[in-house]
Residue, then its C-alpha position, 0 to 999 in steps of 0.5 A: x500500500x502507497x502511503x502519503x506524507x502526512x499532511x495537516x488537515x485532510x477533507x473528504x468530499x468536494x461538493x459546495x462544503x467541502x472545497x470551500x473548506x478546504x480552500x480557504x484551510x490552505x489559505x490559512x497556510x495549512x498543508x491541506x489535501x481533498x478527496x473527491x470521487x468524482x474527475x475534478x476535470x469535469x467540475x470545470x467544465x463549463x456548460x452551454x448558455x441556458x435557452x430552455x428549461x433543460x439547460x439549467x441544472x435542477x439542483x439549486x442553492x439560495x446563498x445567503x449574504x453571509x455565504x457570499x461573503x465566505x465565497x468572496x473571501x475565498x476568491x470563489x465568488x468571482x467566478x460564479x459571478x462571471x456565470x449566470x445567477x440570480x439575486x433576488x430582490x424580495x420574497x413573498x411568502x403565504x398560507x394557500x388555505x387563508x389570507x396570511x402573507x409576508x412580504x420582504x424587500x431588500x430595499x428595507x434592509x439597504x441590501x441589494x439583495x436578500x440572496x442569489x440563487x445559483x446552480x450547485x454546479x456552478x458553485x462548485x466549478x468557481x471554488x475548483x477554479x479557485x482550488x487551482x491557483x492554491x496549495x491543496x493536494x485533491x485526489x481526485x477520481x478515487x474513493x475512499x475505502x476505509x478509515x484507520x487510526x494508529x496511535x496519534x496517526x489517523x487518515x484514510x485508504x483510498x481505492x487506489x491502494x494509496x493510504x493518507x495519513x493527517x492530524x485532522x480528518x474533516x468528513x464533507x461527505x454528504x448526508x449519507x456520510x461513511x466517515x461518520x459511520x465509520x468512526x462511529x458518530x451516531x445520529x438523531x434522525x426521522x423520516x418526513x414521510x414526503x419527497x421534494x420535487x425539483x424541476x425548472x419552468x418557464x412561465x408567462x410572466x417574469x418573475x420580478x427577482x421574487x422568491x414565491x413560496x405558498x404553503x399548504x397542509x401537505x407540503x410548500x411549494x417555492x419558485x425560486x428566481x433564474x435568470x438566463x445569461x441573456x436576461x430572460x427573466x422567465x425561468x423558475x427553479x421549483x421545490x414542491x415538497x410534498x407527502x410521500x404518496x401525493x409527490x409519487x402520483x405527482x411526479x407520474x403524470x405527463x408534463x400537460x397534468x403535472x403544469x395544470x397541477x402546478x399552476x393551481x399550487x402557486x395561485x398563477x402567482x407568474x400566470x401560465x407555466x409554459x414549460x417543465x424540464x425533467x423531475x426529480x424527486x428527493x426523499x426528506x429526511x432530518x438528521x443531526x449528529x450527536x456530536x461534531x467532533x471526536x479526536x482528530x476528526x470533525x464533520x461539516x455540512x450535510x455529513x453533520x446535518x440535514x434541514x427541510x428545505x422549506x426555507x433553503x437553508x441547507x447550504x448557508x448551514x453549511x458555509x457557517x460550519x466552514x465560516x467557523x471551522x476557519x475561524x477557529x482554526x486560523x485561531x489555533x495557527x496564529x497561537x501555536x496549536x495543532x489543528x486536531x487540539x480538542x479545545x480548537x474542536x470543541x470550540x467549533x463544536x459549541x458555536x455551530x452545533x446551538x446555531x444549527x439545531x436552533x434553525x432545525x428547530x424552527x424549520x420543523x415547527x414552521x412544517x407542523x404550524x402549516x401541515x395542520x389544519x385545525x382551525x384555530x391553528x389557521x387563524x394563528x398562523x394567518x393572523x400571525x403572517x399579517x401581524x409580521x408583515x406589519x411590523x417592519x422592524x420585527x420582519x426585517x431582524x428575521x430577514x437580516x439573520x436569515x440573510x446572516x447580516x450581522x456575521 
């Protein structure tokens, strides 16, 4: 078996979280390496300007304030800017069985935006581009077999036969995370019972630079903003979240059914919907690790924790993993510790753990305040709505944290 010079720090995955990790750990003047089991060539391919639904990549990512701030910081963010993105502008939000609705404006805020909704893909092809001109080692186009510890050593077996030692091993390996499996971090975890479809669409009308989400006893339903390199400001991004058995009968009809389903779900909101690409439908589940961290190994994003995307906050959960991984870390350099020392990652530990389980928490008390429908717990929610969208100083804080303002 091949075995590597040891190196500081090593990051499994490199996906949104990951590659941003890992760039701006080697940044900080760390010997860093990243594996990805996909060909980093193919990440830097660029794609074809969008004229159809088709052209556009299903998965999407709303990223906040805060996580374009990491992504500039980085020298990633450049080079999404350079493809095509949507800032959005303001978002309305509203319960599809009453009269509750909240309506947000970046203007309020003095913001030019209350986020931008990007391709996933394009976001990994700028922090890959970014990874180029750095330090980091990235093995690509293997897969990691297995994990090992041996004393103070730890690290992992690549595919290859290749084994790669380091003093700290940060696990970005999505929900499903074999690392966390492997060393043995358990998790919280429940089945939602519903699948999220995702498509594009075009729709009749422009979409104004507003994120639409109307809410409903079986699932919300959100337009997210698209706009295609020449300005067509007619596509749509749609993550319809709905309970199981609904989502399956859903994503079964022919394309005619399926647009006259989803024109009444959004209320016409864009008038007509001309065109659906493919659909897609993802199982939803909830899951949070017990803990981020044992000694020399730390989880980041989805392989720590997964969210209802009800609010697409999944990602910038991430970036605040990898905003305060970074910070603690450049901390520990600038002070003569190792990266792998337990008050670094328990420091970590304590500031992203509460933040993440708050946001999980209110994710899941919004889902069950709309997925009933009792009547007074109608009113409560639609009174609740109009109150919030009256009182613009209240509205604007949760807008602001949501948009990570103050970070």
């Amino acid at each position: 078996m091949t075995e590597q010079q040891p190196f500081d720090i090593l990051v499994v995955g490199g996906g949104m979280t990951g590659s941003a990790l890992a760039l701006g750990l080697g940044q900080q003047g760390w010997k860093v390496a990243l594996i990805e089991s996909g060909n980093p060539e193919s990440a830097l391919v660029e794609g074809a300007p969008a004229a159809t639904v088709d052209d556009f990549e299903p998965r999407v990512s709303a990223i906040s304030v805060a996580s374009q701030r990491l992504l500039e910081s980085l020298g990633a963010w450049q080079y999404v800017a350079t493809r095509r993105h949507c800032p959005y502008q303001a978002m309305t939000v509203w319960d599809g069985d009453g009269t509750g609705r909240i309506h947000f404006e970046a203007a309020e805020l003095q913001a030019q935006a209350l986020g931008t909704i990007v391709e996933n893909r394009s976001v990994v092809r700028a922090l890959f581009l970014a990874l180029q001109g750095s330090t980091v080692a990235v093995f690509g186009g293997v897969s990691v077999s297995g994990w090992w510890e041996q004393g103070d050593s730890r690290g992992i077996d690549l595919a290859d036969g290749s084994r790669v030692a380091a003093r700290l091993v940060v696990a970005a390996d999505g929900a499903n995370s074999r690392l966390r499996q492997w060393v043995g971090l358990p998790t919280r975890e429940w089945d939602y019972n519903q699948q999220a479809i995702v498509c594009t669409v075009r729709t009749a009308q422009p979409h104004r630079f507003t994120a639409w989400q109307r809410f409903s006893p079986t699932g919300p339903l959100a337009f997210l903003p698209l706009q295609a390199e020449s300005g067509d400001d007619h596509f749509c991004s749609i993550v319809w979240s709905q309970d199981t058995a609904e989502a399956r009968r859903l994503l079964t009809l022919g394309d005619a059914a399926f647009v006259a389903e989803l024109e009444s779900a959004i209320e016409r909101q864009l008038g007509a919907v001309l065109a659906v690409s493919r659909r897609y439908g993802f199982p939803l589940r909830q899951r949070h690790a017990k803990d981020y961290v044992r000694p020399g190994f730390a989880l980041v994003g989805d392989a720590a924790h997964t969210i209802h995307p009800l609010a697409g906050q999944g990602a910038n959960l991430g970036y605040g993993d990898v905003r305060v991984l970074l910070d603690e870390l450049a901390r520990a350099r600038d002070t003569g510790l190792g990266p792998a020392d337990e008050l670094v990652l328990a420091r970590y530990q304590r500031r992203r753990k509460g933040e993440n389980l708050t946001m999980m928490a209110a994710m899941e008390g919004f889902k069950q305040l709309f997925g009933r429908d009792e009547l007074p717990l109608r009113w409560l929610r639609n009174t609740g709505m109009r109150w919030l969208d009256n009182l613009a100083p209240l509205k604007n804080r949760i807008a602001a944290e949501a948009m990570g303002l103050d970070r």
